[in-house]
DOKOLVO-954992 format. One line per 8 residues: number of its first residue (from 1); for each residue z, y, x of C-alpha. Coordinates in Angstrom, 2 decimals. Each point is the difference from the previous one (the first is absolute). Example, Ala and Ser with C-alpha at 12.3 -4.5 7.8 and 13.67 -1.06 7.14 Angstrom:
% DOKOLVO-954992
1 = 7.80:-4.50:12.30 ~ -0.66:3.44:1.37
END
This chain:
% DOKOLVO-954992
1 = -64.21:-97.17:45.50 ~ 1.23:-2.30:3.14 ~ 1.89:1.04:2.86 ~ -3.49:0.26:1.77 ~ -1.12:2.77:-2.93 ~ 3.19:2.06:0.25 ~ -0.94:3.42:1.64 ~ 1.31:-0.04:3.61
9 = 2.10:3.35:-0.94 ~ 1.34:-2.24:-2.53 ~ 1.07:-3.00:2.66 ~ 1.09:2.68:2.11 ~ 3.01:1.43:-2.59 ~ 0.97:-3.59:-1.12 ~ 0.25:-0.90:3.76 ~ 2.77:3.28:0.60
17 = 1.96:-1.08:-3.32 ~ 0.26:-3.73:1.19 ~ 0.43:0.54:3.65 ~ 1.65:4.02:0.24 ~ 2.14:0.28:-2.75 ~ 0.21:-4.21:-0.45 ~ -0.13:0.21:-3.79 ~ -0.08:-3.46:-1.62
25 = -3.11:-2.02:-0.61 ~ 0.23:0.49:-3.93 ~ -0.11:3.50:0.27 ~ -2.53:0.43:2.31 ~ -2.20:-2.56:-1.92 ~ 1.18:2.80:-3.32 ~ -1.95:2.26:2.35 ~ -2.72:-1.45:0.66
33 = -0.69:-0.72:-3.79 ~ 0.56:3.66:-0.99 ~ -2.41:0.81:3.22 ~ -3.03:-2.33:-1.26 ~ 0.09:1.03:-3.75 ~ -0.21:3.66:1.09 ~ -2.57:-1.17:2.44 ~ -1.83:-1.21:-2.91
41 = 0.55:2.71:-2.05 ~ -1.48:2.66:2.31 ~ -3.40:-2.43:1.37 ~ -0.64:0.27:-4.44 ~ 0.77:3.52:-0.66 ~ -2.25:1.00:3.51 ~ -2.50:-2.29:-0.95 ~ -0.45:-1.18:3.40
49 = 1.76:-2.30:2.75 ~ -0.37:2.17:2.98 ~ 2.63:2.95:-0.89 ~ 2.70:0.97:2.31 ~ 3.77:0.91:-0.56 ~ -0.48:3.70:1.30 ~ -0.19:2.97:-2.52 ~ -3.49:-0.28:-0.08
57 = -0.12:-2.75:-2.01 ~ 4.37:-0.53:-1.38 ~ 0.98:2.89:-1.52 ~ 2.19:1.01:-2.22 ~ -2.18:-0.56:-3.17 ~ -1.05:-3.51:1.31 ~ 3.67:-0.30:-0.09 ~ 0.91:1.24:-3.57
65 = -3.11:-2.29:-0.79 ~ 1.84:-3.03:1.50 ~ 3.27:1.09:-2.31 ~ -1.95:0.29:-2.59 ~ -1.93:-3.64:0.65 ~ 3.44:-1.47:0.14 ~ 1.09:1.59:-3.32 ~ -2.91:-1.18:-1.91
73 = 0.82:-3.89:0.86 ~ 3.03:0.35:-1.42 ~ 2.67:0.15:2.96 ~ 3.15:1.42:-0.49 ~ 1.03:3.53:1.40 ~ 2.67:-1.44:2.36 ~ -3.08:-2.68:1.29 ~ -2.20:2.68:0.58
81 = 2.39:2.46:1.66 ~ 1.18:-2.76:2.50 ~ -4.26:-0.35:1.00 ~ 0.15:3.50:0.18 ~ 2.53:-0.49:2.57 ~ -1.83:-2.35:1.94 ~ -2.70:2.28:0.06 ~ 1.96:2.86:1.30
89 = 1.51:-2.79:3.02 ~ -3.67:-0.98:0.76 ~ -1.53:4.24:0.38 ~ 3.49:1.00:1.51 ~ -0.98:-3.08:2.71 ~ -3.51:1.22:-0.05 ~ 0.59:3.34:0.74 ~ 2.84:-0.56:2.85
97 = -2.47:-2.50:1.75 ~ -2.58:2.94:0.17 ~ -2.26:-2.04:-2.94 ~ 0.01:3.01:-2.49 ~ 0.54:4.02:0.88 ~ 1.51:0.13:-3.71 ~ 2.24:-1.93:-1.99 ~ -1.88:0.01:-3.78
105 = 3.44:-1.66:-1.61 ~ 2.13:3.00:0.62 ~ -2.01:1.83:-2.86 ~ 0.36:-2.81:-2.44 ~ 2.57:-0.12:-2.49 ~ 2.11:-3.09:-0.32 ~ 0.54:-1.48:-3.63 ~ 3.31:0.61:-1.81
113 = 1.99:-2.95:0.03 ~ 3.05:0.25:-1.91 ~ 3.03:-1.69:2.09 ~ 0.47:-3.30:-1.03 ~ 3.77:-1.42:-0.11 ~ 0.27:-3.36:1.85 ~ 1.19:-2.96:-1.97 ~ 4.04:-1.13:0.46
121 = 2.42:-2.01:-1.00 ~ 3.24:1.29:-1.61 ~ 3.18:-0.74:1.71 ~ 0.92:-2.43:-2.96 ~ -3.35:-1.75:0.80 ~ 0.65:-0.11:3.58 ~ 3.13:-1.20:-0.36 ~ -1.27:-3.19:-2.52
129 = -2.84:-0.42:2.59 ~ 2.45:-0.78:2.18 ~ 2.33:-1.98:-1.42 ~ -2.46:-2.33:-0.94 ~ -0.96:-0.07:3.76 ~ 3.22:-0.71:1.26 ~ 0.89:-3.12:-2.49 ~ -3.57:-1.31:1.28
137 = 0.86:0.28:3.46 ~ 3.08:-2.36:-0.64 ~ -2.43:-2.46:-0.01 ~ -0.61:0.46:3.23 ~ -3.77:-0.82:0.47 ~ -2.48:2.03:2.46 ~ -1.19:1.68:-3.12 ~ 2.38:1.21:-1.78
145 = 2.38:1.24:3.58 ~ -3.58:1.70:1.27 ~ -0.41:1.50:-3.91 ~ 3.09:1.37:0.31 ~ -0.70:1.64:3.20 ~ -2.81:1.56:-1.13 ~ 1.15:1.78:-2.59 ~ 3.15:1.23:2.30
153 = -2.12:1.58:2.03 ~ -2.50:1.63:-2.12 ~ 2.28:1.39:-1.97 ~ 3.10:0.30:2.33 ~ -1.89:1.31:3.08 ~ -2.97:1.90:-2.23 ~ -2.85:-2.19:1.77 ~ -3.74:-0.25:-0.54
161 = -1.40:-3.16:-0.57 ~ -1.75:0.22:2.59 ~ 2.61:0.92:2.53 ~ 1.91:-3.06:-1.42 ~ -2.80:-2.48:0.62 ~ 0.01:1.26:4.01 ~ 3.73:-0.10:0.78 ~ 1.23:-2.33:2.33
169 = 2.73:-2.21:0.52 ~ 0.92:2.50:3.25 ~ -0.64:2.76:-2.51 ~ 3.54:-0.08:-1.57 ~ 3.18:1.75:2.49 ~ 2.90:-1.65:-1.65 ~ 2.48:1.60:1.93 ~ -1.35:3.25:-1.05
177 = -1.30:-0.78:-3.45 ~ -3.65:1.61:0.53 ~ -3.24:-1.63:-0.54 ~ -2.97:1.26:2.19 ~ -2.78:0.82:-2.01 ~ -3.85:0.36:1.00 ~ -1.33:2.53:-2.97 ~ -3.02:1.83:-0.78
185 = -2.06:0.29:3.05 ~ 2.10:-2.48:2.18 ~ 2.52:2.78:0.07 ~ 3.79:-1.57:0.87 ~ 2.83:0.98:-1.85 ~ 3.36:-1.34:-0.10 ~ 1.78:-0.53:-3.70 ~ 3.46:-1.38:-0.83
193 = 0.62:-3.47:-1.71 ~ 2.34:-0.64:-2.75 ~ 3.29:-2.01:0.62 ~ -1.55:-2.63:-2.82 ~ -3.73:0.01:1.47 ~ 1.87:-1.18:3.23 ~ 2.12:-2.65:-1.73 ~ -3.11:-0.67:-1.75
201 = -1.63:-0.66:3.54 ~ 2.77:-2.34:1.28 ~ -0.61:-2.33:-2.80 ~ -3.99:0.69:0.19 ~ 0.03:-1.07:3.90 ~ 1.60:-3.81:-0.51 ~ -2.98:-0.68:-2.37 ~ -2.26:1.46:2.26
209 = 0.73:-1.82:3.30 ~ -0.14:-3.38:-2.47 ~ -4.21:0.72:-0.19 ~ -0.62:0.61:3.76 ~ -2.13:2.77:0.06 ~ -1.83:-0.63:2.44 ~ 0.74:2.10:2.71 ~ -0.58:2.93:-2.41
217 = 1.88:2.81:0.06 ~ -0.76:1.45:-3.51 ~ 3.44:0.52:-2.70 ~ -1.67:-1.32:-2.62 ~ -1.72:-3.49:0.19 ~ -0.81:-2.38:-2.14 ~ 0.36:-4.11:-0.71 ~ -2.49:-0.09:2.66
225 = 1.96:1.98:2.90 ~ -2.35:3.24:-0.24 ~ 0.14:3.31:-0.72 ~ 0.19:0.47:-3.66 ~ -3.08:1.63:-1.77 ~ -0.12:3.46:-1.63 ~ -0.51:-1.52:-2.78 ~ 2.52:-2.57:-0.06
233 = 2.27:2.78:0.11 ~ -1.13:2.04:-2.85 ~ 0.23:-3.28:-2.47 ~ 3.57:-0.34:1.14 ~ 0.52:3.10:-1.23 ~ -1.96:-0.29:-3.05 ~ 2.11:-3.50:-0.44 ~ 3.43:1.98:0.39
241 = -0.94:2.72:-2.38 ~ -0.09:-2.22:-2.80 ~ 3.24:0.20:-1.24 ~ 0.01:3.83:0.01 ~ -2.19:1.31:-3.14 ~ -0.31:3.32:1.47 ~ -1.56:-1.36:3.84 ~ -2.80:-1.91:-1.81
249 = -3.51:0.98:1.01 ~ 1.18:1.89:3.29 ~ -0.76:-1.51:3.24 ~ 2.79:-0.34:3.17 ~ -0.89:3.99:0.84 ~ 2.21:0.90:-2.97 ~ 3.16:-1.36:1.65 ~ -0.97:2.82:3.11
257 = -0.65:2.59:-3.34 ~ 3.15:-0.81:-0.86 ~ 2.04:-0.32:3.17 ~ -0.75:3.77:0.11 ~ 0.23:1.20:-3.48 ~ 3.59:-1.68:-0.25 ~ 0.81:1.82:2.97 ~ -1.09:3.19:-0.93
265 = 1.86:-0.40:-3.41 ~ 3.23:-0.80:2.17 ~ -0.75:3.25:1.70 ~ -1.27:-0.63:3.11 ~ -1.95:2.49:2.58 ~ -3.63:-0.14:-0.81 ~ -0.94:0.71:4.11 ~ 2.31:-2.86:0.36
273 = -1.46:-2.26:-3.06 ~ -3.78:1.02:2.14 ~ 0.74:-1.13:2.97 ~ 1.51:-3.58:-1.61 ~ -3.09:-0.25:-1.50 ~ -1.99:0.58:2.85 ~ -2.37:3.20:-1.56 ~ -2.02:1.84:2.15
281 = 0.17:2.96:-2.71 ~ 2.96:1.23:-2.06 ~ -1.94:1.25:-2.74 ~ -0.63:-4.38:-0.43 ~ 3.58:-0.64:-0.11 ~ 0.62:3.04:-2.32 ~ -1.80:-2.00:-2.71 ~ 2.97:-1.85:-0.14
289 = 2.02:3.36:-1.31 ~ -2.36:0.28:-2.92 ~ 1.35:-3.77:-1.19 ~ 3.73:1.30:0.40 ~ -1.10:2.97:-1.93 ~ -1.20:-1.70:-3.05 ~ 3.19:-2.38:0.13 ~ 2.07:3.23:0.01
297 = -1.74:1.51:-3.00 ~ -0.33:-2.90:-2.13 ~ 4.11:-0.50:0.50 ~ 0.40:4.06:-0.23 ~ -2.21:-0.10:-3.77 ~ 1.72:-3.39:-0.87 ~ 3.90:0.83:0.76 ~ -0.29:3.86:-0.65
305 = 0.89:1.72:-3.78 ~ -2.31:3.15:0.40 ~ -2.68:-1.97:2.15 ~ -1.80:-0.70:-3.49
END
């Protein structure tokens, strides 16, 4: 289906999350994909091309059905819950706009997903992480200063990737040790900077002026003087996590998994540990608590004589 097919309702809601609430073109383009496969579902089970998204032709059966569809290829609960989500966006739109008189996903039971625990690093593999990063940055090469960097402030300042890719040089307040940050639906936050991510930055920035960037204004560049890809980021992580058994097979997000499980463990406020991490919800930074938990049990059945 091209962008010509897509049902102007359709157009309409990816329009408002790109240009209203400015979320990123990945995750609009996640929409969109979830949009045309239920799109496709519902022209097979009506058996007919001309249907409409009011109740008189999406209901809540038609919307089971599509659960159901989703099951039967062999998606995973958590998968199908999230399209389920992006359905209830899209009716929630419709029936705000006027579209719809009823919303048909507020009878339609979600999927139980059990909570999965993000992946971390332990503090000992943190810590060989970086050491290894550190002698490598005595070299003194663009690389290894800006791999250092990286990992400073994914795991020092709890970053996304994504945020990380998008900071600029202006980004970084010194004085005040805070890095601006442009989150989840261009929202602005301000986060502190370790003492070592700015050291870390002093030696980055000699290298960095060396490959004239031209004119660009981007943290991260490469040999080339632009802004360093996504992706060049995540395989500098992947490269770092070598020498740590326990990081291999996570990607660079497990460094912001960790920055708040480690502070959790040290006791820190979870309100405060949300608002470092930039969640819109608590009940997404609580996940976070459930990690701590298991830590504590594991040492509490481990360490205690009746525990057994």
């Amino acid at each position: 289906m091209s962008e010509e097919t897509l049902r102007r309702e359709v157009r309409e809601f990816l329009m408002h999350l790109a240009m209203e609430r400015q979320l990123s073109t990945n995750t609009v383009k996640a929409y969109e994909r979830d949009l045309r496969q239920l799109d496709l579902f519902l022209t097979e089970y009506l058996g007919r091309r001309d249907w409409a998204w009011s109740d008189s032709d999406v209901d809540r059966l038609a919307l089971r059905g599509f659960l159901g569809w989703l099951d039967r290829m062999g998606l995973s609960k958590r998968t199908i819950a999230r399209k389920l989500s992006t359905a209830r966006s899209f009716f929630s739109f419709l029936h705000i706009e006027g579209h719809i008189d009823t919303d048909p996903t507020r009878a339609v039971r979600a999927p139980k997903v059990e909570k999965r625990l993000p992946g971390h690093l332990s503090l000992s593999d943190v810590r060989l992480v970086f050491e290894e990063a550190e002698r490598n940055a005595e070299r003194n090469t663009l690389r290894d200063t800006r791999e250092l960097l990286i990992l400073e402030l994914l795991y020092g300042s709890g970053l996304r990737l994504g945020e990380l890719h998008g900071l600029n040089l202006t980004s970084v307040d010194r004085s005040s040790r805070f890095v601006r940050v442009i989150g989840k639906g261009r929202k602005e936050r301000i986060v502190p900077v370790t003492e070592s991510a700015l050291r870390a930055l002093d030696q980055y920035e000699l290298r960095r002026r060396e490959v004239r960037a031209h004119g660009e204004d981007a943290l991260l560049v490469n040999a080339q003087g632009g802004r360093l890809s996504r992706r060049s980021i995540q395989a500098a992580v992947t490269t770092c996590f070598e020498v740590a058994a326990g990081s291999h097979g996570l990607s660079s997000h497990a460094l912001r998994h960790s920055f708040a499980t480690h502070l959790l463990d040290a006791g820190a406020d979870l309100l405060a540990v949300k608002e470092l991490l930039g969640h819109v919800s608590l009940s997404t930074t609580q996940i976070y608590t459930h990690t701590t938990k298991e830590r504590l049990l594991r040492v509490y059945r481990d360490a205690h004589p009746r525990s057994k």
